[in-house]
MARBA-3410 file (N, C-alpha, C, O; in Angstrom, 1 decimal):
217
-42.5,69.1,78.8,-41.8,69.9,79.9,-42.9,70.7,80.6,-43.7,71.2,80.0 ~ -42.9,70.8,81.9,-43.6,71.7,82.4,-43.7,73.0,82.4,-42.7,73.6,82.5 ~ -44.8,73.5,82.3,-45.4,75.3,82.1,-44.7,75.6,83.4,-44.3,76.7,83.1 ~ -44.4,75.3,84.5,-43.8,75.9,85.5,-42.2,76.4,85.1,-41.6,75.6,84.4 ~ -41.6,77.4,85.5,-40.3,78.2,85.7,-40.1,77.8,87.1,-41.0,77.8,87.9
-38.5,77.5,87.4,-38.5,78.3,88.6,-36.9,79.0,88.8,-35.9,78.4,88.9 ~ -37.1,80.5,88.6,-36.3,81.4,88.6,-35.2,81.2,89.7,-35.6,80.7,90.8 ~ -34.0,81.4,89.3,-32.6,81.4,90.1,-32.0,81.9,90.0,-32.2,82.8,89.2 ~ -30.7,82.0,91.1,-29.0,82.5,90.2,-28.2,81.2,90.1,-27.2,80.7,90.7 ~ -29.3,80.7,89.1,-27.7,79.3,88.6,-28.5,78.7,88.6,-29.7,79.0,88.4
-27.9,77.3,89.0,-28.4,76.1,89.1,-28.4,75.6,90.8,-27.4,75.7,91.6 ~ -29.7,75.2,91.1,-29.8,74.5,92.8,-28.7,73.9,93.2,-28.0,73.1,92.6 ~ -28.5,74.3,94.4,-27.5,72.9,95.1,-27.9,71.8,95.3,-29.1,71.6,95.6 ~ -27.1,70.8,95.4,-27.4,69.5,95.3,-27.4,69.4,97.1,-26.8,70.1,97.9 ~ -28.1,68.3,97.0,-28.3,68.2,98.9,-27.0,66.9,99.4,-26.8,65.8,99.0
-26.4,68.0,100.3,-25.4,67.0,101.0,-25.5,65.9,101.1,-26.6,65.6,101.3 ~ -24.6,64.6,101.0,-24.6,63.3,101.1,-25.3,63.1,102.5,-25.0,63.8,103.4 ~ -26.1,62.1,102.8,-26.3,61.7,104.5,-27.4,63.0,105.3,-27.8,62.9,106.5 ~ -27.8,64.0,104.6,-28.4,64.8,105.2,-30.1,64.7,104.6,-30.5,64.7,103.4 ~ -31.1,64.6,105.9,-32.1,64.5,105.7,-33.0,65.1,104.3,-32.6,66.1,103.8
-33.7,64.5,104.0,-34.9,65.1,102.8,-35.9,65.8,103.2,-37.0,65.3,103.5 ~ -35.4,67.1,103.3,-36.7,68.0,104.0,-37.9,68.3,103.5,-38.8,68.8,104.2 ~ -37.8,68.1,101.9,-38.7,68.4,101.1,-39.0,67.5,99.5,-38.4,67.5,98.4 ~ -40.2,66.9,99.9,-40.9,66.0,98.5,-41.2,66.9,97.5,-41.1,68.0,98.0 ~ -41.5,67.0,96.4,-42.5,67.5,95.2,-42.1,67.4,93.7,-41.0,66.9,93.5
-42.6,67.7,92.9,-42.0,67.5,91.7,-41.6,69.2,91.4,-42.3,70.2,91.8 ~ -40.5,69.1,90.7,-39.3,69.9,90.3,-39.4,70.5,88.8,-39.1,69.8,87.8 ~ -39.9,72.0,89.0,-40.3,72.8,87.7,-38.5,72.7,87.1,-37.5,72.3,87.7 ~ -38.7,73.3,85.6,-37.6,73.5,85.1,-36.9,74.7,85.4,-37.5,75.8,85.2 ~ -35.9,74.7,85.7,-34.4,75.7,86.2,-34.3,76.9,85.1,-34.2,76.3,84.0
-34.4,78.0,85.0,-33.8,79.0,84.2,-33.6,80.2,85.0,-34.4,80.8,85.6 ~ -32.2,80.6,85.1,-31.5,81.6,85.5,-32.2,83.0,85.3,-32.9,83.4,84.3 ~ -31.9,83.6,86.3,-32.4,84.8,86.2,-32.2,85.6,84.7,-33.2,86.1,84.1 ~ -30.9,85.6,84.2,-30.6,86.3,83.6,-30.8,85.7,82.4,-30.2,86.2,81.4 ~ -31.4,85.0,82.3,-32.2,84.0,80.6,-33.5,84.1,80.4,-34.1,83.4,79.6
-34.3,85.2,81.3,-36.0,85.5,80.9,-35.3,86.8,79.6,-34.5,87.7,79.4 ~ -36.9,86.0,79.1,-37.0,86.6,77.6,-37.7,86.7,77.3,-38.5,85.7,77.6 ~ -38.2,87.7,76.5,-39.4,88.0,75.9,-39.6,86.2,74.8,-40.8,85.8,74.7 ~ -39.4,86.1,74.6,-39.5,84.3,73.6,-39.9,83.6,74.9,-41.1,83.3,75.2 ~ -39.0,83.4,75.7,-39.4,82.5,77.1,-41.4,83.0,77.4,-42.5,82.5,77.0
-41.2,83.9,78.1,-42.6,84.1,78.3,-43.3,84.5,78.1,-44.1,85.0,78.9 ~ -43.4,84.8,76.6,-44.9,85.2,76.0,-44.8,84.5,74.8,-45.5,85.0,73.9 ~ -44.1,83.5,74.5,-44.4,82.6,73.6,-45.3,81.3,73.8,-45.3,80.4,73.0 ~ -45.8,81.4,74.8,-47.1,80.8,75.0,-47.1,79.4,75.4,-48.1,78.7,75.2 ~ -45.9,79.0,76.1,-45.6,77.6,76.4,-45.4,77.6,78.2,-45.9,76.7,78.8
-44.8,78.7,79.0,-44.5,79.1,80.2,-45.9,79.7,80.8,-46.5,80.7,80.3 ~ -46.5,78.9,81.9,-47.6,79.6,82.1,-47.6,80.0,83.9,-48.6,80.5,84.4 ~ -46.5,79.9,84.6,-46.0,80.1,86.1,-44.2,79.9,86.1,-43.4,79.1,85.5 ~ -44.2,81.2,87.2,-42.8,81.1,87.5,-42.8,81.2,88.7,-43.6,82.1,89.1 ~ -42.1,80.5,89.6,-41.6,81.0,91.1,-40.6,81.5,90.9,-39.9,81.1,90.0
-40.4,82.3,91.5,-39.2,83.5,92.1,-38.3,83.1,92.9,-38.8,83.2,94.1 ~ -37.0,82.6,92.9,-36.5,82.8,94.1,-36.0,83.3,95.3,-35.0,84.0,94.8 ~ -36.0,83.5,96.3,-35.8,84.9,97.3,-34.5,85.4,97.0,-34.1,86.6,97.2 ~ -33.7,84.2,96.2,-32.2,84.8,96.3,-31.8,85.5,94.9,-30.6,85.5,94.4 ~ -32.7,86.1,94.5,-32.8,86.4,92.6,-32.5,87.5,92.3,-33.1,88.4,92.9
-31.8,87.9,91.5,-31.3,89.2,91.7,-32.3,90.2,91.4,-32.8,90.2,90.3 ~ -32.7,91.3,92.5,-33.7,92.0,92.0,-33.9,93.5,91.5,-34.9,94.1,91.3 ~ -32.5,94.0,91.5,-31.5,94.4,90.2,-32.2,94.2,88.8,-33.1,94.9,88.4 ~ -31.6,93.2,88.1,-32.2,92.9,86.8,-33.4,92.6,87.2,-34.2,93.2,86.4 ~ -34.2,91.8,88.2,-35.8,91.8,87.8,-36.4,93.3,87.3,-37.1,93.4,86.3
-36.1,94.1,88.0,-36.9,95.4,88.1,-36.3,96.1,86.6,-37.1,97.0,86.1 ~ -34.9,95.8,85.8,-35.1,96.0,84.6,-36.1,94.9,83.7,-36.3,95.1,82.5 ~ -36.5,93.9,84.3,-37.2,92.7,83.4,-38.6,93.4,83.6,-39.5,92.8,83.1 ~ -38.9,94.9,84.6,-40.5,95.0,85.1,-41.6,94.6,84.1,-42.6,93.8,84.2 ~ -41.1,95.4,82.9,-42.3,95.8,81.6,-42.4,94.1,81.4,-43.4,93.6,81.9
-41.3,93.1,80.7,-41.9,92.0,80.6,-42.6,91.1,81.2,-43.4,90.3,80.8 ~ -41.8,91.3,82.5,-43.4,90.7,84.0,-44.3,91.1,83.8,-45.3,90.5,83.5 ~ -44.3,92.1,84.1,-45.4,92.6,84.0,-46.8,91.9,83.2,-47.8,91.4,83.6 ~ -46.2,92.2,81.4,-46.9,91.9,80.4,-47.3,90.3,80.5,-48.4,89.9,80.2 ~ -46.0,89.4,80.9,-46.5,88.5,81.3,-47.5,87.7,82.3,-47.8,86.6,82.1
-47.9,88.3,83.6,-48.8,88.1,84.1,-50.0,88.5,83.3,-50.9,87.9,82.9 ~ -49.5,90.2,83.3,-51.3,90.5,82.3,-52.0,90.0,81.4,-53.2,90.2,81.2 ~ -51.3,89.0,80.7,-51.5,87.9,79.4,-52.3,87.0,80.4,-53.3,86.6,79.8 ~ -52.3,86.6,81.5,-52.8,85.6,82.4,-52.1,84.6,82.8,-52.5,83.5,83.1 ~ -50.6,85.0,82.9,-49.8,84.3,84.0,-49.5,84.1,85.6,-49.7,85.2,86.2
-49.2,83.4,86.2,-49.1,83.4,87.3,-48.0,83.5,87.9,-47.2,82.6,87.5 ~ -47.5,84.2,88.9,-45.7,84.1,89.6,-46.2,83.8,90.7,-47.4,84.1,91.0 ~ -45.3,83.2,91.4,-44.8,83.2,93.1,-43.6,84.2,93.6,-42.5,84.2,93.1 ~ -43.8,84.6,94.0,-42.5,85.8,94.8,-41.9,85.2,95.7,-42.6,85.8,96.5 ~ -41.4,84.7,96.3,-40.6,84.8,97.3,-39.6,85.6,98.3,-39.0,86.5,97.8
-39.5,85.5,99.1,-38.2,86.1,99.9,-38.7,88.0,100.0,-39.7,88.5,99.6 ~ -38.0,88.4,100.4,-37.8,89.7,101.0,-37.3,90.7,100.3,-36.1,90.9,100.2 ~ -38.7,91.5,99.4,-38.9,92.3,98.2,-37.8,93.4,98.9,-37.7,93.7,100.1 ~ -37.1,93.9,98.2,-36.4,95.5,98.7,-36.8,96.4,97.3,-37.0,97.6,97.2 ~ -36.7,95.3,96.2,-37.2,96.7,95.3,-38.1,96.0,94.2,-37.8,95.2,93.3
-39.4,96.7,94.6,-40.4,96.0,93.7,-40.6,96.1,92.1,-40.6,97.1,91.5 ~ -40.7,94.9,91.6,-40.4,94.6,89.8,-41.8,94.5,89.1,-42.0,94.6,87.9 ~ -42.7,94.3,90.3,-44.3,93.9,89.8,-45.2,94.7,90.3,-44.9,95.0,91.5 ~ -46.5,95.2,89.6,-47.0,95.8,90.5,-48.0,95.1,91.4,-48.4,94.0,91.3 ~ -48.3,96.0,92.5,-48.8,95.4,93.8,-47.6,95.0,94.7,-47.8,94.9,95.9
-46.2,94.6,94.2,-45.1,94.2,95.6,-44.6,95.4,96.3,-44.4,96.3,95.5 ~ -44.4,95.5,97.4,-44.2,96.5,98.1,-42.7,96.0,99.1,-42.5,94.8,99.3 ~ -42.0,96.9,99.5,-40.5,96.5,100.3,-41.6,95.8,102.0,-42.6,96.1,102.7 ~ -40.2,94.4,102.0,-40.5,93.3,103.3,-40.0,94.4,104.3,-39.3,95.4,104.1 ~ -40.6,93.7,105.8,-40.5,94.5,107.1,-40.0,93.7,108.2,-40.8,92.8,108.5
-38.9,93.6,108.8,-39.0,92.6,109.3,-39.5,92.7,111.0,-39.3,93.6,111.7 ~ -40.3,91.5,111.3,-40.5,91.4,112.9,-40.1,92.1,113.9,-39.2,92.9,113.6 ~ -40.3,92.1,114.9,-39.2,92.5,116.0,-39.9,91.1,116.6,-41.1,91.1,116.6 ~ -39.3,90.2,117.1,-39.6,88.6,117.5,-38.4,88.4,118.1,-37.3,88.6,117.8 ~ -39.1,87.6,119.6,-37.8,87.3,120.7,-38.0,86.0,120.6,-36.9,85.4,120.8
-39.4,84.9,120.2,-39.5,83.5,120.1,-40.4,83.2,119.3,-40.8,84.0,118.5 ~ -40.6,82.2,119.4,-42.1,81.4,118.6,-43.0,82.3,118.4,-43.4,82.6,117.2 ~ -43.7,82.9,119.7,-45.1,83.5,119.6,-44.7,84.6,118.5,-45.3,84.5,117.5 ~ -44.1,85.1,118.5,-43.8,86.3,117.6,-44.2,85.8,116.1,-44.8,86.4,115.3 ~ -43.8,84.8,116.1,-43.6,84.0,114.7,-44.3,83.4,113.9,-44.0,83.0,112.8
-45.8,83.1,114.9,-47.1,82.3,115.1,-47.4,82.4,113.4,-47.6,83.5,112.9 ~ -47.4,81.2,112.7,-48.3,81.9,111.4,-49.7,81.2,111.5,-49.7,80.0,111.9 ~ -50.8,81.7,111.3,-52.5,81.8,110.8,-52.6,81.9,109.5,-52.1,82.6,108.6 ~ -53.8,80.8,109.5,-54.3,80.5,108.3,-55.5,82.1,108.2,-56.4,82.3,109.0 ~ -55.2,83.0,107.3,-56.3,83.8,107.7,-57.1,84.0,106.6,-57.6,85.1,106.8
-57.5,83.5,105.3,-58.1,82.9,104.1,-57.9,81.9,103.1,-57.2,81.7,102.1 ~ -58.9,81.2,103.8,-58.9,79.8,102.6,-58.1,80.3,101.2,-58.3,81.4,100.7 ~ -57.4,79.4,100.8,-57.0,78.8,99.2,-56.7,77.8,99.1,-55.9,77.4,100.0 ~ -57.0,76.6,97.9,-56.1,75.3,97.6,-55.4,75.2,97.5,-54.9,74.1,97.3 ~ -54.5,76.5,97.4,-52.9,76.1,97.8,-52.6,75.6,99.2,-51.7,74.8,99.2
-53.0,75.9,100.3,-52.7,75.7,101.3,-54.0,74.4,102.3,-54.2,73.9,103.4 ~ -54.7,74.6,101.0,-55.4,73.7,101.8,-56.0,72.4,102.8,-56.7,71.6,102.4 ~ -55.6,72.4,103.9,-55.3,70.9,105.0,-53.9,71.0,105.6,-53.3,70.0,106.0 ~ -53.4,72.4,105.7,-51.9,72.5,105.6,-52.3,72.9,107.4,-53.2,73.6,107.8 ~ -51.3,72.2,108.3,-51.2,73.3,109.5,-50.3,74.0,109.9,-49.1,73.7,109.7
-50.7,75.2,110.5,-49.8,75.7,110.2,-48.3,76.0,111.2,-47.2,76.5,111.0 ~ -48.9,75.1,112.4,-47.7,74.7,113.2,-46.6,73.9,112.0,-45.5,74.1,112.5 ~ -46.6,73.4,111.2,-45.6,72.3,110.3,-45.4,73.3,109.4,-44.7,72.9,108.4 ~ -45.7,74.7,109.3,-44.9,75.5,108.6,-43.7,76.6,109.7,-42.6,76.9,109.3 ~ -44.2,76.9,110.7,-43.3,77.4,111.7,-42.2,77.2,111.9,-41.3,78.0,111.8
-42.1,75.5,112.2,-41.3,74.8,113.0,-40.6,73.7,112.1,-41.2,72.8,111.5 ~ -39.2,73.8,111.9,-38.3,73.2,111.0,-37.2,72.5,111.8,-36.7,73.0,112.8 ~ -36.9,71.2,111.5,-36.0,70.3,112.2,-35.3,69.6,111.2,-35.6,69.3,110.1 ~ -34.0,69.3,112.0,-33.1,68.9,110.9,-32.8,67.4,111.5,-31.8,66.8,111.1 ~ -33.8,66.8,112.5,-33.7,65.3,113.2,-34.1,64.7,112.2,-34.8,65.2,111.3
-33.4,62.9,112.4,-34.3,61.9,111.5,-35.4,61.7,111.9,-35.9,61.9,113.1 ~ -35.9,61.0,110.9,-37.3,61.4,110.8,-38.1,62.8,110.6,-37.5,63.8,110.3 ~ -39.5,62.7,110.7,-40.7,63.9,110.5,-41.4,64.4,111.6,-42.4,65.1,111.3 ~ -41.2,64.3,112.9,-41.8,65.2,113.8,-43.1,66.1,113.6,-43.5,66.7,112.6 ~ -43.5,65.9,114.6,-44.9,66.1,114.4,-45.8,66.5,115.8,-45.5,66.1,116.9
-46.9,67.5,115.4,-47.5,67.8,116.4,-46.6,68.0,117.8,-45.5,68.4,117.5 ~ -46.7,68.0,118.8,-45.8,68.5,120.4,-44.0,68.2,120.2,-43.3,69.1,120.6 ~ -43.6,67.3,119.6,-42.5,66.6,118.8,-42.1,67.7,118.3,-41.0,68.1,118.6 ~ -42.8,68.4,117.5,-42.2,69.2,116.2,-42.0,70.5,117.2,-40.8,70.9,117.2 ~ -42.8,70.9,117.8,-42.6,72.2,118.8,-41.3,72.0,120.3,-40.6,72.8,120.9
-41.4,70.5,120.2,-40.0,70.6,121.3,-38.9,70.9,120.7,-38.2,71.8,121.1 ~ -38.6,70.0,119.5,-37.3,70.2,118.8,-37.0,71.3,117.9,-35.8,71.7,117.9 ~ -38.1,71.8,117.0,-38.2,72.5,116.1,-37.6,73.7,116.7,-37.4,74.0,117.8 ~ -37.4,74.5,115.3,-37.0,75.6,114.9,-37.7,76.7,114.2,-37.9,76.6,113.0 ~ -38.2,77.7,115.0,-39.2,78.5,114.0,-38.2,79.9,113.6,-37.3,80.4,114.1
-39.1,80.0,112.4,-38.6,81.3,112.0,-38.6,81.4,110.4,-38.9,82.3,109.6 ~ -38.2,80.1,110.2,-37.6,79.5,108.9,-38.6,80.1,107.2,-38.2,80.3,106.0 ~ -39.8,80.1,107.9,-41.0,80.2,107.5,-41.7,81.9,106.8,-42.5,82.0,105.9 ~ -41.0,83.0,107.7,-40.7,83.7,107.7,-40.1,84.7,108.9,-40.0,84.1,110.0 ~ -39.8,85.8,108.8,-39.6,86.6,109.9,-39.9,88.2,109.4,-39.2,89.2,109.5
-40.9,87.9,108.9,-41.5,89.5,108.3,-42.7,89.8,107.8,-43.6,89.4,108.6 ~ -43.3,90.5,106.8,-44.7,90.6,106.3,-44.1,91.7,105.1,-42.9,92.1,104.9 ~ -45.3,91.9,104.2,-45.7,92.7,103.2,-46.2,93.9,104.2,-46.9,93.9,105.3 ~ -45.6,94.9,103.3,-45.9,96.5,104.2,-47.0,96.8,104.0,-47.7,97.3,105.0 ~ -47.5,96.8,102.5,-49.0,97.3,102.0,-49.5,96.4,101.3,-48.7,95.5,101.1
-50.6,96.3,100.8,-51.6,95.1,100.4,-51.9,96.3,98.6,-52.3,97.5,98.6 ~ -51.6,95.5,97.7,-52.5,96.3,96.4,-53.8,96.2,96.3,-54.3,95.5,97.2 ~ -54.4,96.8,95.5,-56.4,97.0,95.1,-56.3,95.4,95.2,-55.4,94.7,94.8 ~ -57.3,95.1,95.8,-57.8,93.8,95.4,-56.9,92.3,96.0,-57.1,91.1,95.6 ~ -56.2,92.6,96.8,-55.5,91.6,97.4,-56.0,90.9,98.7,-56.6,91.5,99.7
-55.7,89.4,98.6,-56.3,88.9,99.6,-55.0,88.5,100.5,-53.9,88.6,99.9 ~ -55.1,88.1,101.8,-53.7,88.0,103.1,-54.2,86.3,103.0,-55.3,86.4,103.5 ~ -54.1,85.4,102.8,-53.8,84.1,102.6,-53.2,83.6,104.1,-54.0,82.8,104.6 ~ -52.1,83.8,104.9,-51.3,83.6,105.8,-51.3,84.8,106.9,-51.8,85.8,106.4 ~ -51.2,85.0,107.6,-50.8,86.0,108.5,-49.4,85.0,109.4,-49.2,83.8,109.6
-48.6,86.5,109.8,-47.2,86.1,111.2,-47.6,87.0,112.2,-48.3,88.0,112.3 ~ -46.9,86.0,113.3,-47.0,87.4,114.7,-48.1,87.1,115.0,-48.8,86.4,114.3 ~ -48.6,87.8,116.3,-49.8,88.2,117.0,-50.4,88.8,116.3,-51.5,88.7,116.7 ~ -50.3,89.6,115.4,-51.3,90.5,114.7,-51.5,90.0,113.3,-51.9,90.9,112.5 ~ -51.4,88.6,112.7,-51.4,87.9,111.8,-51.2,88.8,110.4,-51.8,88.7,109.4
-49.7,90.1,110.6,-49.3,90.6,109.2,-49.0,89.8,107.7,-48.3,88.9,107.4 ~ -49.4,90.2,107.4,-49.5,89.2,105.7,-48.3,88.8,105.4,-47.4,89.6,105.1 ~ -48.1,87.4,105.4,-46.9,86.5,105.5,-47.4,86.5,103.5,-47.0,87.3,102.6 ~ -48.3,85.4,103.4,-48.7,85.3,102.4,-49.8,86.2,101.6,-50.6,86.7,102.3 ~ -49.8,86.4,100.5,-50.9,87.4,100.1,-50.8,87.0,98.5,-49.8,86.8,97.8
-52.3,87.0,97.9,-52.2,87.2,96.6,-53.0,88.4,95.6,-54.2,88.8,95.8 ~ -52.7,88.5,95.3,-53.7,89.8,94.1,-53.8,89.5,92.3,-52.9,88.9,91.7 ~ -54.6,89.7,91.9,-54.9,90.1,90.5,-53.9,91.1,89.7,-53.3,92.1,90.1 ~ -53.8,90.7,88.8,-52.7,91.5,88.3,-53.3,91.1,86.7,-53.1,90.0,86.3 ~ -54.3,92.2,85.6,-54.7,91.7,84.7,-55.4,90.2,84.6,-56.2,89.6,85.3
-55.0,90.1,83.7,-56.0,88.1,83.5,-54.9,87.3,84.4,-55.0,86.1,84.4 ~ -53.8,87.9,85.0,-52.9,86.6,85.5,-53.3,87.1,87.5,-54.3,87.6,88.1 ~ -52.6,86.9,87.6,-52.1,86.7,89.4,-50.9,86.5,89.9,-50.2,85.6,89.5 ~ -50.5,87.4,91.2,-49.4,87.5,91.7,-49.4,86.7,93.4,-50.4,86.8,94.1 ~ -48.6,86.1,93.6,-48.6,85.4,95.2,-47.4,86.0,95.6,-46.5,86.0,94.7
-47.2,86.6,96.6,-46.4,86.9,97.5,-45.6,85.9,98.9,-45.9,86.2,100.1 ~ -45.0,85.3,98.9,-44.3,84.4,99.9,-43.3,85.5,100.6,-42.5,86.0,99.8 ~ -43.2,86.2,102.1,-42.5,86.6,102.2,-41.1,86.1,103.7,-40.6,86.5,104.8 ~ -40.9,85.1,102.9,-39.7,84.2,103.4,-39.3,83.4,102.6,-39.5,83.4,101.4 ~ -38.8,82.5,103.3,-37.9,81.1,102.5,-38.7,80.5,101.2,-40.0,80.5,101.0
-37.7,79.9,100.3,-38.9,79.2,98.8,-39.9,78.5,99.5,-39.6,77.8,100.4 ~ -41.0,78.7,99.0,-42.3,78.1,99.6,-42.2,76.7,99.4,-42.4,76.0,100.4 ~ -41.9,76.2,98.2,-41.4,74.8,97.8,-40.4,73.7,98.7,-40.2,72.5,98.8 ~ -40.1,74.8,99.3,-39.0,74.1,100.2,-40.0,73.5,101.5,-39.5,72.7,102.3 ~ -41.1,73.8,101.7,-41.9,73.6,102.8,-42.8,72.4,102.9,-43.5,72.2,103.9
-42.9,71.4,101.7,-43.1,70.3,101.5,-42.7,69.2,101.7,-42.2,68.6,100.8 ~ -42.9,68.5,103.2,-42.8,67.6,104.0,-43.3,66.0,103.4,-44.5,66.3,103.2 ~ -43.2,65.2,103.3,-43.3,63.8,102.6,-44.6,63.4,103.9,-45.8,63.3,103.7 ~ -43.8,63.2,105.5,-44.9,62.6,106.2,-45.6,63.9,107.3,-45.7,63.6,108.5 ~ -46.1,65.2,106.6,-46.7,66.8,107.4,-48.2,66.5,106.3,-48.4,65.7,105.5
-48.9,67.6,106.9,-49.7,67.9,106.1,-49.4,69.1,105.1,-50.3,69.6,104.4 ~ -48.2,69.6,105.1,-48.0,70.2,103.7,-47.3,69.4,102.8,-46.6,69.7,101.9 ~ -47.8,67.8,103.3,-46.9,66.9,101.6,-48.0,67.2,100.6,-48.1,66.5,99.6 ~ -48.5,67.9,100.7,-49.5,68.1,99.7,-49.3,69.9,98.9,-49.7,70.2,97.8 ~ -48.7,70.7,99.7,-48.2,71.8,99.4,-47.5,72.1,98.0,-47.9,73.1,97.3
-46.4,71.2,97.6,-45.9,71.5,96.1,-46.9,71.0,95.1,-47.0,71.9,94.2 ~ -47.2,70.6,95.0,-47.9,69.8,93.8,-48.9,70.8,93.8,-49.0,71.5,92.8 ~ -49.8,71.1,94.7,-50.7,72.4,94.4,-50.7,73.8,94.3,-51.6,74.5,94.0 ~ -48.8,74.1,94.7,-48.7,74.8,94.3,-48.2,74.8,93.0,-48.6,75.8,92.5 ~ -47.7,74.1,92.1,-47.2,73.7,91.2,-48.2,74.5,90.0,-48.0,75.4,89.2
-49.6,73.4,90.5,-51.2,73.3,90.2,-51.4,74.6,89.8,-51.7,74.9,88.6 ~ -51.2,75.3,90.6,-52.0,76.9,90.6,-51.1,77.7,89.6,-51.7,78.3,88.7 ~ -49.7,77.8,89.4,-48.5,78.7,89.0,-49.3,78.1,87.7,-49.8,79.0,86.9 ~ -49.5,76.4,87.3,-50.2,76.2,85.7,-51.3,76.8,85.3,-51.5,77.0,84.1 ~ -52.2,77.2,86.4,-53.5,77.4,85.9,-54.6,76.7,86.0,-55.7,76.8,85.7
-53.8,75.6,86.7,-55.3,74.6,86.3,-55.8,74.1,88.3,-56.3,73.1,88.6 ~ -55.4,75.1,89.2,-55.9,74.9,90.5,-56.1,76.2,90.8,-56.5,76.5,92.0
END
């Protein structure tokens, strides 16, 4: 079974009959929010969790001490979605834009990592629900931005790097920091996983994100 989690409320929806595949990758195992346990992750078998935006963050912030401890051991999370009450340290409450179009929404690569690496960042902006994969001028006529996010992280912890920037002023979409022997990533919009395109240059996006939540990218 895979070292990856990826935190919920429930179990995923199944994708409508006849409706496009917006996203390739291989698929961590499912555990509900309300089933982390001290046995689950610090028993030495879970070595990354993604977060989902939609997670209740209520009980996370009573789960703080065990996140906590579990990154410090040298785990890795993904965060997702739009923090209001931080469970980890280094997260801080999401902001959202004031954005009338696209430009508002522009995301920048604004430090290398192999997570994102060969990714453009136009094919994270811009979301279409046409058949087929659109691409390049294609993807910007039809497309949909926003999807990607529509906010930033307010403050940055000791030692954090901005990975992504939004907006004209490239505010930290993405960001990761140190947290003990483990590490924290910040996504502050839609599951990042969801942004893994089969024929984009982020078909390469889940799998190394996957990579990194294990430890071994």
């Amino acid at each position: 079974m895979s070292a990856v989690r990826a935190v919920t409320m429930g179990p995923a929806p199944a994708t409508p009959p006849g409706s496009p595949r917006m996203s390739t990758h291989p698929r961590p195992a499912l555990v509900d929010v309300y089933d982390l346990t001290e046995e689950l992750l610090l028993g030495g078998t879970v070595k990354g969790l993604t977060i989902s935006g939609n997670a209740d963050q209520i009980h996370l912030q009573r789960q703080a001490p065990l996140l906590e401890e579990f990154v410090r051991r040298g785990g890795r999370v993904l965060v997702n979605g739009h923090v209001v009450r931080p469970f980890l340290p280094g997260l801080t409450p999401w902001r959202a834009l004031d954005h009338r179009g696209p430009a508002d929404l522009v995301i920048t690569s604004v430090t290398p990592h192999p997570v994102f690496e060969g990714v453009d960042p136009a094919e994270l902006l811009y979301r279409t629900g046409v058949p087929g994969t659109p691409t390049g001028e294609e993807l910007t006529r039809v497309g949909v931005a926003g999807f990607y996010g529509r906010g930033y992280q307010t403050h940055l912890p000791e030692g954090a790097t901005v990975l992504n920037g939004i907006g004209p002023h490239a505010l930290p979409v993405d960001v990761v920091h140190p947290l003990g022997r483990g590490q924290v990533m910040v996504h502050a919009g839609n599951d990042l996983l969801s942004f893994c395109d089969p024929d984009r240059s982020t078909r390469h996006l889940g799998p190394r994100l996957l990579a990194w939540l294990e430890g071994t990218l």
